[in-house]
N, CA, C and O atoms as a DFTB+ gen file, in Angstrom:
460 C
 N C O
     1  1     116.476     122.620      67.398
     2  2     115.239     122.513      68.137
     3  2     114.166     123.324      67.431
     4  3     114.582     124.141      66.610
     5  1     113.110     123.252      67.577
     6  2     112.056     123.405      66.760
     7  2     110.881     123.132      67.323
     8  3     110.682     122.046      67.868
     9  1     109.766     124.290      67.243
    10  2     108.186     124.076      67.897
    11  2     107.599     122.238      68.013
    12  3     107.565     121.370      67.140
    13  1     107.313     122.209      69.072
    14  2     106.582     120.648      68.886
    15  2     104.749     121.140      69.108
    16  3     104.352     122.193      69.607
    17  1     103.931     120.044      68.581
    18  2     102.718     120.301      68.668
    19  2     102.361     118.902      69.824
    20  3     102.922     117.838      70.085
    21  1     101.254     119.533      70.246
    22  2     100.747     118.646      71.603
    23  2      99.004     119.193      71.588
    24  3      98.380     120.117      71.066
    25  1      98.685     118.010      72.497
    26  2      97.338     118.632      72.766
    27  2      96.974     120.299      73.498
    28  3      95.864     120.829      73.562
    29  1      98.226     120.829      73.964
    30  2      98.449     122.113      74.691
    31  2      98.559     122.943      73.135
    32  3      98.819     124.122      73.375
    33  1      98.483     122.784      72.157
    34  2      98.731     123.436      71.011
    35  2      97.311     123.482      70.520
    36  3      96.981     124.568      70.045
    37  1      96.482     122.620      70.531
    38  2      95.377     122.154      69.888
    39  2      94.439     123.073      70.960
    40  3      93.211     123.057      70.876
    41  1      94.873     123.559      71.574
    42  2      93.834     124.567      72.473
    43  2      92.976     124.106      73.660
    44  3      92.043     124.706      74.194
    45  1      93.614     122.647      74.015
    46  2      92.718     121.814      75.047
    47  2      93.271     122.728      76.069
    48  3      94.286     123.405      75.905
    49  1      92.625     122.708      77.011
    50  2      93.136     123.435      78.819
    51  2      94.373     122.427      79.121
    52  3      94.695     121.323      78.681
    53  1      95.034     123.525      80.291
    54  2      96.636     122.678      80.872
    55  2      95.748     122.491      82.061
    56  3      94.533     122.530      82.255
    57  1      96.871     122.263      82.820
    58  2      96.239     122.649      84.506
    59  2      97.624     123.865      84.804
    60  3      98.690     124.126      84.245
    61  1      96.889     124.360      85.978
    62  2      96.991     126.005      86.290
    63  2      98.541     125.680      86.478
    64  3      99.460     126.413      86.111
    65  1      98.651     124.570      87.053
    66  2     100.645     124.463      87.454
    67  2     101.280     124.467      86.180
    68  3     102.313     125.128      86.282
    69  1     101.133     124.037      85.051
    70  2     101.864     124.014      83.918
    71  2     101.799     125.326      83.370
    72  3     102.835     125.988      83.324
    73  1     100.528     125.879      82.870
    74  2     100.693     127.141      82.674
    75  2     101.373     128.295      83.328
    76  3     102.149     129.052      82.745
    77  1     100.862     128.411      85.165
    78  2     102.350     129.340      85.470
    79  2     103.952     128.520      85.171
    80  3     105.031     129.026      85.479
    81  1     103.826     127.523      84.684
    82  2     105.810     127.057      84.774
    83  2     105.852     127.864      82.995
    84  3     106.778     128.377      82.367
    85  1     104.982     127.735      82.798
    86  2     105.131     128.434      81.280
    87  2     105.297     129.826      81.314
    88  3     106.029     130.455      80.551
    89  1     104.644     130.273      82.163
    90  2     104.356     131.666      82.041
    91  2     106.064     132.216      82.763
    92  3     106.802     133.110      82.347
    93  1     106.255     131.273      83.959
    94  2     107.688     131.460      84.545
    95  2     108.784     131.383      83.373
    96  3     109.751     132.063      83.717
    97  1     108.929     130.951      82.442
    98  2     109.643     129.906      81.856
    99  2     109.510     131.479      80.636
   100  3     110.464     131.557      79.862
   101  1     108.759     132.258      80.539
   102  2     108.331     133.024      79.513
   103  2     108.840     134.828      80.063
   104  3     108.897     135.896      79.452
   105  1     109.113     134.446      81.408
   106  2     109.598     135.891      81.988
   107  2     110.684     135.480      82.545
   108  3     111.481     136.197      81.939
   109  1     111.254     134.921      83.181
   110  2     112.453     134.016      83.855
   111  2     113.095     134.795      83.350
   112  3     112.858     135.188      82.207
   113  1     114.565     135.436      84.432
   114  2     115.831     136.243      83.765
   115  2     116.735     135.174      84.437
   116  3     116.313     134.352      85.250
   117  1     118.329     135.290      83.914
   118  2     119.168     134.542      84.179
   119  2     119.417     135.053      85.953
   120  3     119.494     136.209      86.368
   121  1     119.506     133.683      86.809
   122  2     119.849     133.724      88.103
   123  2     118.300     133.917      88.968
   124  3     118.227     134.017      90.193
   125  1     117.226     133.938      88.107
   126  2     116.050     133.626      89.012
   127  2     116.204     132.445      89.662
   128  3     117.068     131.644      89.307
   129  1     115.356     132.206      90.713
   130  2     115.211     130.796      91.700
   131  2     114.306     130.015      90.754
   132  3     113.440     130.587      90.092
   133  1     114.439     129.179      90.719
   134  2     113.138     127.810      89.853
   135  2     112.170     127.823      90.833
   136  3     112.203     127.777      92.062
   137  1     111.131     127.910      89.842
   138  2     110.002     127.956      90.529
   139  2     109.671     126.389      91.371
   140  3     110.554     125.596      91.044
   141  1     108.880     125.886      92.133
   142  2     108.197     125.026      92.873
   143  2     107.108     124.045      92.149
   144  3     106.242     124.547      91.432
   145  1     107.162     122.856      92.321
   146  2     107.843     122.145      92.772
   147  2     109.480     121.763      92.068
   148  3     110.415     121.290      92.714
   149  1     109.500     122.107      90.624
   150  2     110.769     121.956      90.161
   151  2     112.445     122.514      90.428
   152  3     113.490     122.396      89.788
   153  1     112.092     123.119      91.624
   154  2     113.169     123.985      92.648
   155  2     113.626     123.012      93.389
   156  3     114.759     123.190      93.837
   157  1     112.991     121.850      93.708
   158  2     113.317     120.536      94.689
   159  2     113.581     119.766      93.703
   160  3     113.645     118.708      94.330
   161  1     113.810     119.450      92.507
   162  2     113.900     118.374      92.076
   163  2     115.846     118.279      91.650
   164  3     116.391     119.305      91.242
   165  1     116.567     117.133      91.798
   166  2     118.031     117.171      91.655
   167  2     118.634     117.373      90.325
   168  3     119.779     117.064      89.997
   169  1     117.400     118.128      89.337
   170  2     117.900     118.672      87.947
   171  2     116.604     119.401      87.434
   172  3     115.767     118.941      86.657
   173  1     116.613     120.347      87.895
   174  2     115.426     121.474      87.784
   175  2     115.075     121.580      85.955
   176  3     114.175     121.433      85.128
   177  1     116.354     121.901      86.087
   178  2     116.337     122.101      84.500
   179  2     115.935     121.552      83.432
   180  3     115.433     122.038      82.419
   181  1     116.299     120.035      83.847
   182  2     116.249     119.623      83.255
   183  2     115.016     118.290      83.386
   184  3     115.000     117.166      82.884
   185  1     114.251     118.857      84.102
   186  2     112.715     118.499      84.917
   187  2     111.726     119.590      84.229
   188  3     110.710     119.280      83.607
   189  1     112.115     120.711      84.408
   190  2     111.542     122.109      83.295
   191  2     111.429     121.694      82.090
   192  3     110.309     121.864      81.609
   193  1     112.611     120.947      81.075
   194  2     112.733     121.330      79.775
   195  2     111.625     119.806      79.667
   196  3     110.662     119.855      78.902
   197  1     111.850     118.745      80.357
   198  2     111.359     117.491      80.147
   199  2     109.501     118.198      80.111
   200  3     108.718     117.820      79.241
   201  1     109.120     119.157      81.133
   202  2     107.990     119.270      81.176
   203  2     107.584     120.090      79.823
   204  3     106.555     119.781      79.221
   205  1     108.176     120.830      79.503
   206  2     107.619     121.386      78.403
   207  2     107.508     121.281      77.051
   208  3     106.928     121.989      76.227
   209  1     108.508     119.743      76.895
   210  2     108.317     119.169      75.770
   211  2     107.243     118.061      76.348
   212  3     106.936     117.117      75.619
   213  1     106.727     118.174      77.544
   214  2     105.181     117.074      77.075
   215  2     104.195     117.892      77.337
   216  3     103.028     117.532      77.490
   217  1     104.712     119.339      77.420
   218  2     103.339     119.514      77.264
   219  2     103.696     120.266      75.516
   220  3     102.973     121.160      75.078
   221  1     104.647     119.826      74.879
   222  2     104.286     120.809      73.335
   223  2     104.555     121.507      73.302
   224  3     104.424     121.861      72.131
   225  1     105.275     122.780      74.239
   226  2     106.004     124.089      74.218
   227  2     107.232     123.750      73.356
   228  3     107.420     124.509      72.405
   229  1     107.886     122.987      73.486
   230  2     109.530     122.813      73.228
   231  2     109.674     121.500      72.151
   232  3     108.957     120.567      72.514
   233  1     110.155     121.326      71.373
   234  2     110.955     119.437      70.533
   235  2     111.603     119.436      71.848
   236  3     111.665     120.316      72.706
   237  1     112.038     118.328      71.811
   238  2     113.021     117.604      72.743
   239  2     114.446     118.608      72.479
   240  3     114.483     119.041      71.327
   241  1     115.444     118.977      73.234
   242  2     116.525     119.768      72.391
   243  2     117.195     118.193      71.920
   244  3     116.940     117.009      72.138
   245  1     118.052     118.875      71.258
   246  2     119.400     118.103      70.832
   247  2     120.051     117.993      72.065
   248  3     119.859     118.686      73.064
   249  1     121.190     116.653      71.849
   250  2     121.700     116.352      73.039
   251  2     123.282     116.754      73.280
   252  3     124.027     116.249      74.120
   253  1     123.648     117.923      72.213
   254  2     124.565     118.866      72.244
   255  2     123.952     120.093      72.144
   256  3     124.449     120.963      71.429
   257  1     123.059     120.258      72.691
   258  2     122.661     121.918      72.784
   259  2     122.973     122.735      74.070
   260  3     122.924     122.301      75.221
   261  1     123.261     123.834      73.726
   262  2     123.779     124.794      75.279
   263  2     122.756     124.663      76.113
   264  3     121.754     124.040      75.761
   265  1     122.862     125.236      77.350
   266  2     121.794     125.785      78.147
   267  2     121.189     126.601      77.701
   268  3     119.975     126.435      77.588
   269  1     121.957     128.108      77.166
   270  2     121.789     129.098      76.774
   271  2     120.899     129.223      75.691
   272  3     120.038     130.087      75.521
   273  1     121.322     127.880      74.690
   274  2     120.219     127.975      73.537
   275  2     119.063     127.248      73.899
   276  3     118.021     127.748      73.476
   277  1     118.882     125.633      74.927
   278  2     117.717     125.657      75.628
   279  2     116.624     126.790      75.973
   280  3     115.449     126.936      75.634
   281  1     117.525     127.554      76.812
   282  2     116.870     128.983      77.606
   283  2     116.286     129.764      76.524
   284  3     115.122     130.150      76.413
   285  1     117.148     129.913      75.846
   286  2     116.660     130.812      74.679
   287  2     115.599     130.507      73.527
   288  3     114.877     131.354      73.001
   289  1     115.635     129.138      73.229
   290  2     114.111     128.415      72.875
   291  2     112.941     128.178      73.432
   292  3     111.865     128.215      72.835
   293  1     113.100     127.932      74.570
   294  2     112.289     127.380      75.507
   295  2     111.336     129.116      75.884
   296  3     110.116     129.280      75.892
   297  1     112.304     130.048      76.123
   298  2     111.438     131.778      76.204
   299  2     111.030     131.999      75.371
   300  3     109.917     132.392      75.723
   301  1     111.106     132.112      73.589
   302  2     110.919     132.225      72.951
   303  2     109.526     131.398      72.468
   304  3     108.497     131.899      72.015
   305  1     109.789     130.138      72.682
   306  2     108.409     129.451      72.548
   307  2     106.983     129.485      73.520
   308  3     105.803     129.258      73.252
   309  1     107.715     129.894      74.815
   310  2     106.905     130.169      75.958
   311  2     106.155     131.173      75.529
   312  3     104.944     130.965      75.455
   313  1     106.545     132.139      75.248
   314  2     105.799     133.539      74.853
   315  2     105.177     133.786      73.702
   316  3     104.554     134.818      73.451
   317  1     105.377     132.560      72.752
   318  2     104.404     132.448      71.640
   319  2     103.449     131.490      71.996
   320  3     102.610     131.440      71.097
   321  1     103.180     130.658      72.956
   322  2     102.374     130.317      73.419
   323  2     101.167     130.839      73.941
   324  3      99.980     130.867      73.614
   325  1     102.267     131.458      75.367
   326  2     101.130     132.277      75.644
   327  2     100.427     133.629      74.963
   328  3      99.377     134.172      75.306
   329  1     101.223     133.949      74.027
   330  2      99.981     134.935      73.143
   331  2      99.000     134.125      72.343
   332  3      97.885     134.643      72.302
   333  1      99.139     132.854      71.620
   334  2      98.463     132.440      71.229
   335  2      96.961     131.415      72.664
   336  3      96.069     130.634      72.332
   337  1      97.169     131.709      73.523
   338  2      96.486     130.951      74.792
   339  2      96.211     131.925      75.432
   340  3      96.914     131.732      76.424
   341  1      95.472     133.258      75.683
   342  2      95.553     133.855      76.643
   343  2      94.683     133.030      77.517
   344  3      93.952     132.103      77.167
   345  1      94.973     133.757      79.338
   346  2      94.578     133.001      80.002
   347  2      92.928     133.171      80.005
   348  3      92.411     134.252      79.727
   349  1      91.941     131.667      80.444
   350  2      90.935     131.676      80.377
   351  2      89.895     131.569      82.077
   352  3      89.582     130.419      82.385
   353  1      89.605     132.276      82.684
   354  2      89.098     132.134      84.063
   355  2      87.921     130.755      83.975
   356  3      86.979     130.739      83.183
   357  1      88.214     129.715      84.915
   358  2      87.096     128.918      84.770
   359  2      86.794     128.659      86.268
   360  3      87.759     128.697      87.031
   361  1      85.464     128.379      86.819
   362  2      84.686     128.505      87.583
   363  2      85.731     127.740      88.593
   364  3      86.407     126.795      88.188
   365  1      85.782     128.071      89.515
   366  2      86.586     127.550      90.617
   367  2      87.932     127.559      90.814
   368  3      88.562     126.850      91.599
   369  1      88.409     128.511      89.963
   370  2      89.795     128.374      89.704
   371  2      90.253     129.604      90.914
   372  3      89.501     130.403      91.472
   373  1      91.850     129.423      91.101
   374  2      92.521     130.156      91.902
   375  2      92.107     131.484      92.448
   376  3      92.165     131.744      93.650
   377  1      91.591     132.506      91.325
   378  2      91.015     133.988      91.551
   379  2      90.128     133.481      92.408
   380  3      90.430     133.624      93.593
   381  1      88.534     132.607      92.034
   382  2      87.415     132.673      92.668
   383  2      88.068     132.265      93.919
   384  3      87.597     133.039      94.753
   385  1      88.854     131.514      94.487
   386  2      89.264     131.107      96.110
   387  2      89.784     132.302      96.398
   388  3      89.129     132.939      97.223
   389  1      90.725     132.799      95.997
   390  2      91.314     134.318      96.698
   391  2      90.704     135.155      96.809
   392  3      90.925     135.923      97.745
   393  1      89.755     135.371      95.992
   394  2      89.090     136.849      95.649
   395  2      89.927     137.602      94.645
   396  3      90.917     137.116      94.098
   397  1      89.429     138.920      94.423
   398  2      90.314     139.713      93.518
   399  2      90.282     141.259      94.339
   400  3      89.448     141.487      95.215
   401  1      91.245     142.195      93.942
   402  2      91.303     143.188      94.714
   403  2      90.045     144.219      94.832
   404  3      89.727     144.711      93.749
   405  1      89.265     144.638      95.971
   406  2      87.845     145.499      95.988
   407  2      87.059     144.358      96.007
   408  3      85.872     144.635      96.178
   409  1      87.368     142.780      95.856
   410  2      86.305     142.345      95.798
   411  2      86.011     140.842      96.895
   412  3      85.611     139.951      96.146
   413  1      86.064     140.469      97.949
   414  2      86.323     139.408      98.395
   415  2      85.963     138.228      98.064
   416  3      85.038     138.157      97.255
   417  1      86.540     137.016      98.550
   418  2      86.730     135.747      97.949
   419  2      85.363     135.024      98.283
   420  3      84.772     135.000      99.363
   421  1      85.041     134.489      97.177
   422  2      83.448     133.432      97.327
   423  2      82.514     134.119      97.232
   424  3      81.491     133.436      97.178
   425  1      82.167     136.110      97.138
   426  2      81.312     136.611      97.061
   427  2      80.696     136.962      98.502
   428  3      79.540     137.328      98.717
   429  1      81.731     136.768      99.453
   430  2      81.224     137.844     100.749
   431  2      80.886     138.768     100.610
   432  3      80.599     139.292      99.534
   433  1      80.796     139.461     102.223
   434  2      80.750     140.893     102.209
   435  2      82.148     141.779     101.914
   436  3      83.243     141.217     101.953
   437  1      82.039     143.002     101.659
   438  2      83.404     143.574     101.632
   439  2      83.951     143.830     102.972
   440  3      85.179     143.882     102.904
   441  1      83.631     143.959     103.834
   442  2      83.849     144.481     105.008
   443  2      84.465     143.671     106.204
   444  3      84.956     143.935     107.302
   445  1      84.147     142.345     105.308
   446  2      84.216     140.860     106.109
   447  2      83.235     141.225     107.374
   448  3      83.733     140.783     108.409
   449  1      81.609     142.105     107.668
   450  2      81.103     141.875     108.455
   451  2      79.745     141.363     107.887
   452  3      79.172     141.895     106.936
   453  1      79.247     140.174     108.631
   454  2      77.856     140.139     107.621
   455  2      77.277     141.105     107.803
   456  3      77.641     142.018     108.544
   457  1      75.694     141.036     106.780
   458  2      75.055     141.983     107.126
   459  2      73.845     141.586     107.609
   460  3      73.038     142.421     108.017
């Protein structure tokens, strides 16, 4: 198995769900829960590895390869990804709906009282 290139390589934007399965996929220890929605699906794993070879993280593995060496490519490539991608805030994205800590969401008040 071996790096594949994709438009996720070429520096175009993912959407925010692919990037955290990457970012999961890049810290993940053995016996974590799969993340959502791929936690419901009847081969997580192998719904994970399918996703990250379209998005260009992963080649396809071989069809005698371990889990273990999956796992172990698939982290390995995850995390050279994301150093090469750090994340980029764009206008409407997840932070601006939540807010961030000291600061509330949409640009309220802090106090949540108007003024």
């Amino acid at each position: 198995m071996t790096g594949a290139s994709s438009s996720a390589d070429a520096g175009e934007r993912i959407a925010l769900s692919d990037r955290l399965l990457v970012e999961w996929v890049a810290t993940a220890k053995p016996g974590d829960p799969f993340p959502e929605p791929w936690s419901h699906s009847h081969a997580p794993l192998r719904s994970i590895v399918r996703q990250l070879v379209g998005l260009g993280i992963i080649a396809q593995p071989a069809a005698d390869a371990s889990v273990a060496e999956i796992a172990r490519v698939s982290t390995a490539a995850a995390k050279l990804w994301l150093d090469a991608h750090p994340p980029q805030q764009r206008p409407g994205e997840w932070r601006d709906i939540i807010g961030r800590p000291g600061r509330p969401a949409n640009g309220g008040p802090a106090s949540g009282r108007s003024t």
